[in-house]
C-alpha positions as CSV (number, residue, x, y, z in Angstrom):
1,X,-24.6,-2.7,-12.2
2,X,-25.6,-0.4,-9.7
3,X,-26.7,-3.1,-7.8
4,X,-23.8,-4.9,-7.4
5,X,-21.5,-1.5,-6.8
6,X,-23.9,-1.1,-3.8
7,X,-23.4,-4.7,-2.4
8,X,-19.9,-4.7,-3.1
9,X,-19.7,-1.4,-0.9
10,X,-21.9,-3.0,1.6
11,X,-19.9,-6.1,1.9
12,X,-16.7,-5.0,1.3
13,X,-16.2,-1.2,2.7
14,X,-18.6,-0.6,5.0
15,X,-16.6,-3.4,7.5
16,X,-13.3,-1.9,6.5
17,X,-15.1,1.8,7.2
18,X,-16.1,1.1,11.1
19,X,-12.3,0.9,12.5
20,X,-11.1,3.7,10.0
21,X,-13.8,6.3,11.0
22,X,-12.9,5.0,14.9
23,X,-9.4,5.6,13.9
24,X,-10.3,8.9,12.9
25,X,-12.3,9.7,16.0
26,X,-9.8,9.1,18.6
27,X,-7.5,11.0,16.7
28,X,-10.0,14.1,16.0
29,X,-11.1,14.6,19.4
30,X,-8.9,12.3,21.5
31,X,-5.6,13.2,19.7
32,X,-4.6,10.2,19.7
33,X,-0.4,9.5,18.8
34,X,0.2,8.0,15.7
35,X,4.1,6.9,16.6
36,X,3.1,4.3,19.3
37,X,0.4,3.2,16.8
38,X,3.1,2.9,13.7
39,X,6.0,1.2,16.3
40,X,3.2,-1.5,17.1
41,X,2.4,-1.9,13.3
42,X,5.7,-2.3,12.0
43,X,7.6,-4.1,14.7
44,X,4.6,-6.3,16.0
45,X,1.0,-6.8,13.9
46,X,3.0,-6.3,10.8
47,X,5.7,-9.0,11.2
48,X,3.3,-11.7,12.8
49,X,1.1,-11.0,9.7
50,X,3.4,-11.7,7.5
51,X,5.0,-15.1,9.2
52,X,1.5,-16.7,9.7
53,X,0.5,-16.1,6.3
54,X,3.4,-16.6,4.2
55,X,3.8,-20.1,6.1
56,X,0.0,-21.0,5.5
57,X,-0.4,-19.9,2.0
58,X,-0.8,-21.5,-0.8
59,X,1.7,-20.1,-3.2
60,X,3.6,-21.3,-6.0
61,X,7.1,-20.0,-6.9
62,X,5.8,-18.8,-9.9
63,X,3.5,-16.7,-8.2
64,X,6.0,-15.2,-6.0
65,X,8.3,-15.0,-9.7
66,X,5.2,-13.3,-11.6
67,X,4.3,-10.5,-8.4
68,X,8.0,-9.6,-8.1
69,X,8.2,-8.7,-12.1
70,X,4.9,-7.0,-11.6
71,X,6.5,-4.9,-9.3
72,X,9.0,-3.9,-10.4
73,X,7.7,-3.5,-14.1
74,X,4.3,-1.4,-13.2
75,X,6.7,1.0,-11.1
76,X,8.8,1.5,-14.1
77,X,5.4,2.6,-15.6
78,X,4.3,4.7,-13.2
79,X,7.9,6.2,-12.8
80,X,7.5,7.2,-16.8
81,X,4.2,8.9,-16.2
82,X,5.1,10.7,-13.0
83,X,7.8,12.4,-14.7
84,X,6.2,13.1,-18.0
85,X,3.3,14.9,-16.4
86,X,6.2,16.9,-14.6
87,X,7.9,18.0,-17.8
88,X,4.1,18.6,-19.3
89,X,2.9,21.1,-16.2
90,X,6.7,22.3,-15.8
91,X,6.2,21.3,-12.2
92,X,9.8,21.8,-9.7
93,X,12.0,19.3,-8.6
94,X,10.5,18.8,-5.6
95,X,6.7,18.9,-6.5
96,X,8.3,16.2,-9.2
97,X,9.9,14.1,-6.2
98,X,6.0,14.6,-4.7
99,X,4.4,13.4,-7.6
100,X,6.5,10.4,-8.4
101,X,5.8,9.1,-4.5
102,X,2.1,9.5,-5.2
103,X,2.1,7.8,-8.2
104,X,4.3,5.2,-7.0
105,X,3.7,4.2,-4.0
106,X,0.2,2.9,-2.9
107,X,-1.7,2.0,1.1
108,X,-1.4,-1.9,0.3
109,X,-0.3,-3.4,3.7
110,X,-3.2,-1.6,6.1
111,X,-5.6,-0.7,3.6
112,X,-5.1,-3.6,1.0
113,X,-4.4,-6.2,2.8
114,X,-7.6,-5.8,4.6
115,X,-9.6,-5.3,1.5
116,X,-8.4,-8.5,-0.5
117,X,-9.4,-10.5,3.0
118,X,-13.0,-9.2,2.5
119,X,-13.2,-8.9,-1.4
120,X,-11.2,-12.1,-2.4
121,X,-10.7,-15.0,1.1
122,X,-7.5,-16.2,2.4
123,X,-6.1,-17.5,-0.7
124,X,-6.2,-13.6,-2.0
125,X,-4.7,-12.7,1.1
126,X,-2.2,-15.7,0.7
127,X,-1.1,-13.9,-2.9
128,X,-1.4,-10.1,-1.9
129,X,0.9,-11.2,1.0
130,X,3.8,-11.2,-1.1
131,X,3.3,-7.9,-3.1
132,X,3.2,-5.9,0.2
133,X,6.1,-7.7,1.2
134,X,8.0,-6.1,-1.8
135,X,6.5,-2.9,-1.4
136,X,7.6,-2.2,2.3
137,X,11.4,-3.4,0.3
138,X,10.9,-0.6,-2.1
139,X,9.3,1.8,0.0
140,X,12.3,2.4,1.5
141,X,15.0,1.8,-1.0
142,X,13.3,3.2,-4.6
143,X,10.4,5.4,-2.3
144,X,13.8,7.4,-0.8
145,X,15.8,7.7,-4.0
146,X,12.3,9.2,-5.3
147,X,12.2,11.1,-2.6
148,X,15.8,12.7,-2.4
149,X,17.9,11.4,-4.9
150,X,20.5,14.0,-3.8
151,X,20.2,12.6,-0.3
152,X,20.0,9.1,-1.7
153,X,22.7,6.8,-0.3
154,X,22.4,2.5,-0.8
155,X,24.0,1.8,2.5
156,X,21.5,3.6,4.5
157,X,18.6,2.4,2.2
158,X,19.5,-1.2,2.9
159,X,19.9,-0.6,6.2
160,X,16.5,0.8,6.6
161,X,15.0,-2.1,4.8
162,X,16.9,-4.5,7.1
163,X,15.7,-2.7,10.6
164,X,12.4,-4.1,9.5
165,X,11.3,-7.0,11.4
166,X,8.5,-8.0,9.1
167,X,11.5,-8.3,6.0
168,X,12.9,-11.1,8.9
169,X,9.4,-12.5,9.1
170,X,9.3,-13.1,5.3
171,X,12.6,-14.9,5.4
172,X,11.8,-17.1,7.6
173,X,8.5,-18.3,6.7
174,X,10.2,-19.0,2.8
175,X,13.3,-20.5,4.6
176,X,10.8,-22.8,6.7
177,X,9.0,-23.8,3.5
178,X,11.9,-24.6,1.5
179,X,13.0,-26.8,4.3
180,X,9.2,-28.1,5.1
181,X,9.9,-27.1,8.8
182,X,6.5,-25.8,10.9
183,X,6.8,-23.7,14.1
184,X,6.1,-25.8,17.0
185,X,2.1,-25.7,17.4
186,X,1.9,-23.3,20.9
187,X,4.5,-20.7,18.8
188,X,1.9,-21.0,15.9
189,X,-1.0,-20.4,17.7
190,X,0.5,-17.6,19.4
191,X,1.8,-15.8,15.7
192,X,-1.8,-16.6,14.5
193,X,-3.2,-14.6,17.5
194,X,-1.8,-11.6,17.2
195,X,-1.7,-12.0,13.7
196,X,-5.8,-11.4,13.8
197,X,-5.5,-8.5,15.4
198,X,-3.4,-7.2,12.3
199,X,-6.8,-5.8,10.0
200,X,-9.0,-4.0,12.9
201,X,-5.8,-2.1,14.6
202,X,-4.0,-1.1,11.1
203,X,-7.3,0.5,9.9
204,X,-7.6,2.4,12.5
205,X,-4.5,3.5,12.6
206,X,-5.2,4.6,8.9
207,X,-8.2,6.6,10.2
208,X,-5.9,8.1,13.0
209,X,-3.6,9.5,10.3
210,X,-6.1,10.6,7.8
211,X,-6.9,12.7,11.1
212,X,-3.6,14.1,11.4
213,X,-3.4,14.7,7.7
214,X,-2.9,18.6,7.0
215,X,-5.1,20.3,4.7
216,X,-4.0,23.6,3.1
217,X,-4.4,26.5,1.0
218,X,-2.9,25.6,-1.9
219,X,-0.7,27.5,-3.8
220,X,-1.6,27.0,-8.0
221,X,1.4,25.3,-8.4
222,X,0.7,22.7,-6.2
223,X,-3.0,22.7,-7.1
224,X,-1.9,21.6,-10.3
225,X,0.3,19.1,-9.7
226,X,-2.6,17.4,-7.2
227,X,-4.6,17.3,-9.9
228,X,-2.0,15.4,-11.8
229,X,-1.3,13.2,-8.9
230,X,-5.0,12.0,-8.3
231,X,-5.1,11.3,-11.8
232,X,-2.5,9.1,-12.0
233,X,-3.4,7.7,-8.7
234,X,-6.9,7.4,-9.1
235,X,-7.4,6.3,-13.1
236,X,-4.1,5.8,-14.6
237,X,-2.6,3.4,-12.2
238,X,-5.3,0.6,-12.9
239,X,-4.6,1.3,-16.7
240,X,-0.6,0.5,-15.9
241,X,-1.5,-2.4,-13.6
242,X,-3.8,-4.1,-17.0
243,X,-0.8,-3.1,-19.3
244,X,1.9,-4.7,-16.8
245,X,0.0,-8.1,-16.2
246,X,-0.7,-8.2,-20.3
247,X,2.8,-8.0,-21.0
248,X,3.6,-10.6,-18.1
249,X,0.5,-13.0,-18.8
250,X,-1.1,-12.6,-15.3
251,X,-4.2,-13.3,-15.2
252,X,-6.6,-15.4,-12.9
253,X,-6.9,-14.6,-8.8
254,X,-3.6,-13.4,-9.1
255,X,-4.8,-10.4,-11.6
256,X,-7.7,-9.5,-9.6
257,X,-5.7,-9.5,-6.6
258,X,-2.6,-7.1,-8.3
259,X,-5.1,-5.0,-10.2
260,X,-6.9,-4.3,-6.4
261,X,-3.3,-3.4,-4.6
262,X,-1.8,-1.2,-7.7
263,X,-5.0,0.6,-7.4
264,X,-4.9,1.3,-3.5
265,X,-4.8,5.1,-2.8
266,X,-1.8,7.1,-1.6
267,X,0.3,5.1,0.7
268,X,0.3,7.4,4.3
269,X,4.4,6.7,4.7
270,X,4.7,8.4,1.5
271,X,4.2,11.8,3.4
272,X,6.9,10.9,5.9
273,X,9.5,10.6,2.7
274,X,8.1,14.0,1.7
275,X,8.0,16.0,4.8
276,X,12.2,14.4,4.8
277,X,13.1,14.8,2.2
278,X,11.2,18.1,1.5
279,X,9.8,16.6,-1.9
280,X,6.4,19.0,-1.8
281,X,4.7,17.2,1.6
282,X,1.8,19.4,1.2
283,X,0.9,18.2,-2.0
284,X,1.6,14.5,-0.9
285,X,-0.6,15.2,2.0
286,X,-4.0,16.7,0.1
287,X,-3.4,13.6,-2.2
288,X,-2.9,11.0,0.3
289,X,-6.5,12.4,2.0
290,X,-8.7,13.0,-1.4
291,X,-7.7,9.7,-2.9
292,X,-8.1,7.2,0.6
293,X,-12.2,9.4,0.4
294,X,-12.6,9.0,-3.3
295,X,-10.9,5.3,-3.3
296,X,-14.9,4.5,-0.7
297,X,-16.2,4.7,-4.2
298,X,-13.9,3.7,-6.7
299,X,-13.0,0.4,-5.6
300,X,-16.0,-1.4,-5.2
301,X,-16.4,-0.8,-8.7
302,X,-13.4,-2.4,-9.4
303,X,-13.9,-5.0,-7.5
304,X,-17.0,-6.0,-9.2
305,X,-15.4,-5.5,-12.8
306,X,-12.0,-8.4,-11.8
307,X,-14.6,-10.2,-9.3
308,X,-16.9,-10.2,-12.9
């Protein structure tokens, strides 16, 4: 077993770990901006990403059917448990708000997507395409009402989801496959380009944001509830993945892939929610950096138990 945790990691992390420690590098000693980095992500790898996979996939609307109830039913799950363990360590409302964006909300787009390229081939990546697609939906329309449900408003939640080009990207590409259209080969080739530049760029801008991540003295409170949050993050989330896709009948590639992604650690956006929405950012922060360093050894294992 050891064995084949150690080639896994070899295989598997050690790749994704070059641009991420870069990443972290230029933003240690270079300081290296991380808002030029994200506008590239989001409004340029991101969306090509998305359009040149979604239109080479092979997917079957029951697929897309089965990761969309996933979704929606392990966040319900992970909902439950975030707010149970704040009634059980009589945590505030805001370190609550903080623990349910941990809990909830998971690196799948430039950490996952990545990692189910190197752990599972295209046709993973052709199936995890669609789950990050409806977490960047939820992100910013369930991530902000658990974030501020005070502040919450529908109107602006929509409106956020829609200034996302990569949600445009997604409708096309399904539009052009329900019509069996294809981009003209030169537009193609050009999407695919940049579209390859998506895993080695996002990583490090991971790393470059890990570097920025602020580490502090913790007050017990808060100590507390990170202890909470890893553990949700970290062990429990998996268990809710398995429970979700028993109830739903998943199983197959399209397990392995889910399980992988509902297990990613903290997604780095979910500190942005919390620093706006003041839902405890300093716990979000210490658990977005101890679970991204404990998820180096954690996930190979995984990956070797659905892989198995």
């Amino acid at each position: 077993m050891i064995q084949i945790v150690l080639s896994t990691l070899l295989s598997v992390i050690v790749p994704l770990s070059i641009p991420v420690i870069a990443g972290f590098l230029l933003g240690k000693f270079m300081k290296l901006e991380t808002k030029p980095l994200s506008t590239l992500y989001l409004y340029f790898l991101s969306p090509a990403m998305i359009l040149d996979t979604l239109l080479k996939a092979q997917l079957s609307w029951h697929d897309v059917a089965q990761t969309a109830a996933f979704s929606i039913l392990n966040l319900l799950l992970l909902w439950g448990i975030a707010q149970l363990a704040g009634k059980i360590f009589r945590l505030s409302t805001p370190e609550t708000a903080g623990l349910t964006l941990i809990s909830t909300l998971t690196n799948s787009a430039n950490y996952g997507l990545p990692l189910i390229l190197l752990a599972f081939g295209q046709l993973g990546l052709d199936k995890a395409s669609v789950y990050v697609v409806i977490q960047m939906i939820m992100v910013n329309t369930i991530g902000v009402y658990f974030a501020a449900r005070s502040e919450f408003s529908v109107q602006s939640a929509v409106k956020s989801v829609f200034s996302l080009p990569a949600i445009y990207a997604a409708l096309l590409a399904m539009g052009l496959r329900l019509l069996d259209w294809h981009l003209p080969l030169g537009i193609q080739s050009g999407v695919s380009m940049i579209a390859a530049a998506y895993s080695p760029v996002v990583l490090a801008i991971l790393g470059t944001q890990m570097a920025y991540v602020r580490i502090f003295k913790l007050e017990s409170s808060i100590k507390k509830a990170s202890y909470a949050g890893l553990t949700i993050r970290l062990l429990l989330s998996p268990l809710a993945a398995c429970l979700a896709m028993l109830i739903l009948g998943i199983s197959g590639l399209l397990f392995s892939v889910l399980f992988i992604l509902a297990s990613m650690p903290v997604a780095v956006n979910a500190v942005i929610l919390a620093e706006k929405f003041n839902a405890s950012p300093k716990l979000v922060s210490t658990c977005i950096l101890w679970s991204t360093l404990a998820s180096f050894l954690i996930l190979p294992i995984l990956i070797m138990l659905v892989a198995g």
